[in-house]
N, C-alpha and C positions, 0 to 999 in steps of 0.2 A: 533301191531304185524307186521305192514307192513314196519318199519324199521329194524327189525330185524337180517334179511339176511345182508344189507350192512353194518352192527351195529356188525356183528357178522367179516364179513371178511375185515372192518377196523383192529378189534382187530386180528385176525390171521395175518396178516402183521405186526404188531407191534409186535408180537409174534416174528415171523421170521428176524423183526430186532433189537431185544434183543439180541437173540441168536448168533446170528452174530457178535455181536462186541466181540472188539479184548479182552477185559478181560476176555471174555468166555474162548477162546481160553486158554488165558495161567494160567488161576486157574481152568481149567476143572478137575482135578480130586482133587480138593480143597474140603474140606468140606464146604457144603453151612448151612445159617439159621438155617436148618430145621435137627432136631436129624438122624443121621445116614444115609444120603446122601449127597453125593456130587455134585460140581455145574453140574458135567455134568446130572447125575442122575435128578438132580431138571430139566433141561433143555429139557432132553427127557420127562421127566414125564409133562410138558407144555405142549410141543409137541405133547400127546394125545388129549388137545383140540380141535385140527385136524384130526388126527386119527381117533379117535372115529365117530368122523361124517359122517367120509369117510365111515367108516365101515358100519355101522347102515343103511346109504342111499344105499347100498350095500347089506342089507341082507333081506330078506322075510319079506311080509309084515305079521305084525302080526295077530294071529286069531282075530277074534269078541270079543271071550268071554274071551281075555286074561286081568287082571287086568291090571287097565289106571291108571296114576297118570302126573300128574304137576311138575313144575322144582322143589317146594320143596317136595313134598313126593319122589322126586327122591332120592334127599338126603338124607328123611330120610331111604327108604329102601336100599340106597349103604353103607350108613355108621353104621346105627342102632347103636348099641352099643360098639362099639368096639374101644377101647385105640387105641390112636392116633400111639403108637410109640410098643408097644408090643402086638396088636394083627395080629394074621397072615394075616388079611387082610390087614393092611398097611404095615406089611411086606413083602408083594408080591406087595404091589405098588412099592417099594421102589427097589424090586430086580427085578421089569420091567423097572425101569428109568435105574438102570445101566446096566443094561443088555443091552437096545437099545443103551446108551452111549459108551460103549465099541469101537464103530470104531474112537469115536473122535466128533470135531465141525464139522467138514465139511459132514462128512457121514450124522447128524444126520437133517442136514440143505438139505440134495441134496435129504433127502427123505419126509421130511417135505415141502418143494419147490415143486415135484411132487405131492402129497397130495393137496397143495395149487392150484394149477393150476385145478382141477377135482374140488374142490370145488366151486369156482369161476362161474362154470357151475350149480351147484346147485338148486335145482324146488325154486321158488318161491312160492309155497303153503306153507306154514307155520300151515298150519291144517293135511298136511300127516302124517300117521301116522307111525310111526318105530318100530320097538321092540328094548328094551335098556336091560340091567342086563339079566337075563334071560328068558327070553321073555316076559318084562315086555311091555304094548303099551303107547307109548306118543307121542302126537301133535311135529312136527320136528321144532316148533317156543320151546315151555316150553323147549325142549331139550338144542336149542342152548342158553335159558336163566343158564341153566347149566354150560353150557363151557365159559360163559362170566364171569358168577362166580370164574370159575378156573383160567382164562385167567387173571384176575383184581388182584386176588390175588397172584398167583403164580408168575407174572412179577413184583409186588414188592419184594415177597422172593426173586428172583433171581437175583434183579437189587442190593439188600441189599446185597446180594450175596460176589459179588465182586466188592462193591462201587462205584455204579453208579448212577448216578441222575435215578428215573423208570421213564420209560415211562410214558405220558402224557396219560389218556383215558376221553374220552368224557366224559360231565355231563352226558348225555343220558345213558351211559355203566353204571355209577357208578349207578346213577336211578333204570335199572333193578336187579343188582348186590343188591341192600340197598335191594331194594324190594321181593328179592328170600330168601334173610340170614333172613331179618325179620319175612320173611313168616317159616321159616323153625326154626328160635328161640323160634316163640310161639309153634310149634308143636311139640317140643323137652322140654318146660319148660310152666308152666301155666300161661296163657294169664294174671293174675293180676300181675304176679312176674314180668316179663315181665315191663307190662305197668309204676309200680313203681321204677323196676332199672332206666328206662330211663329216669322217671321225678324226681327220689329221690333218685338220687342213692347216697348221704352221709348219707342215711339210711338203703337203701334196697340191698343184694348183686347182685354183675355183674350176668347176665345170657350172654350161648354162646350161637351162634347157632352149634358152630364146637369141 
């Protein structure tokens, strides 16, 4: 846990120099990857991997008796059931990427930048506790193994984007990143389907975790 933090705002700078280059800029309102968003949309929706943290380290600390969960029950209780591309909840992710996109590259980078800077500052306890969704309580290390998830993924959607080699992230990232999806794959599909796709899979079909 105790790489975490520098592990964490590595990847947030790498974040912030994605976003930055110049193909951004000029296929910003391009359709990106990803069904009914565009790159800028994908861009700001990154960009809450920062965000968010800011927030959360910002808000009350949670009660006692509020239910605790780990970076994969996170996932499962933000995403639960819900279609990727028509249920309303990814549909309001989708209409909060463009929405913060709306000024452009530079706006969405000069607020992400200031966000970055207060992060940087950030406790080093990795056992505080935050309230995430709605007022659910998690250790602020599980957390940021959350947004490393988002971070790993989403910079390949959007380096695919608009045709850029992605970003380079550490074995370490990728490590907790394997370790969060896998955790969150058998809780979402049975630990034996699981264990057979991965070692049989020209028998057994793919499982996801997403």
């Amino acid at each position: 846990m105790a790489d975490l933090k520098p592990l964490y705002l590595n990847s947030c700078s790498t974040v912030l120099d994605l976003i930055a280059r110049a193909e951004m800029d000029e296929q910003w309102s391009s359709a990106s990857v990803l069904p009914e968003l565009s790159v800028g949309g994908l861009a700001a929706h990154l960009g809450r991997a920062l965000l968010t943290v800011d927030a959360y380290l910002q808000g009350d600390v949670p009660p006692k008796d509020a239910a605790q969960v780990d970076a994969a029950g996170y996932f499962l209780a933000a995403l639960g059931d819900h279609d990727p591309v028509t249920s309303e909840f990814h549909q309001g992710v989708r209409q909060r990427g463009e929405s913060a996109a709306e000024g452009g590259q530079q706006s969405v980078l000069e607020s992400l930048g200031a966000v970055f800077e207060r992060l940087s500052q950030m406790p080093d306890d990795m056992d505080r506790q935050i309230a995430v969704l709605a007022g659910i309580r998690m250790g602020l290390g599980e957390y940021l193994k959350t947004r490393l998830v988002e971070i790993a993924v989403h910079c390949r959607d959007l380096a695919d984007s608009v045709q850029v080699e992605p970003p380079a992230m550490s074995d370490r990232c990728w490590q907790v990143v394997t370790e969060v999806v896998v955790a969150v794959t058998v809780l979402r599909n049975e630990p034996g389907a699981v264990a057979l796709a991965l070692s049989r899979a020209d028998r057994f079909p793919r499982v996801v975790a997403f």
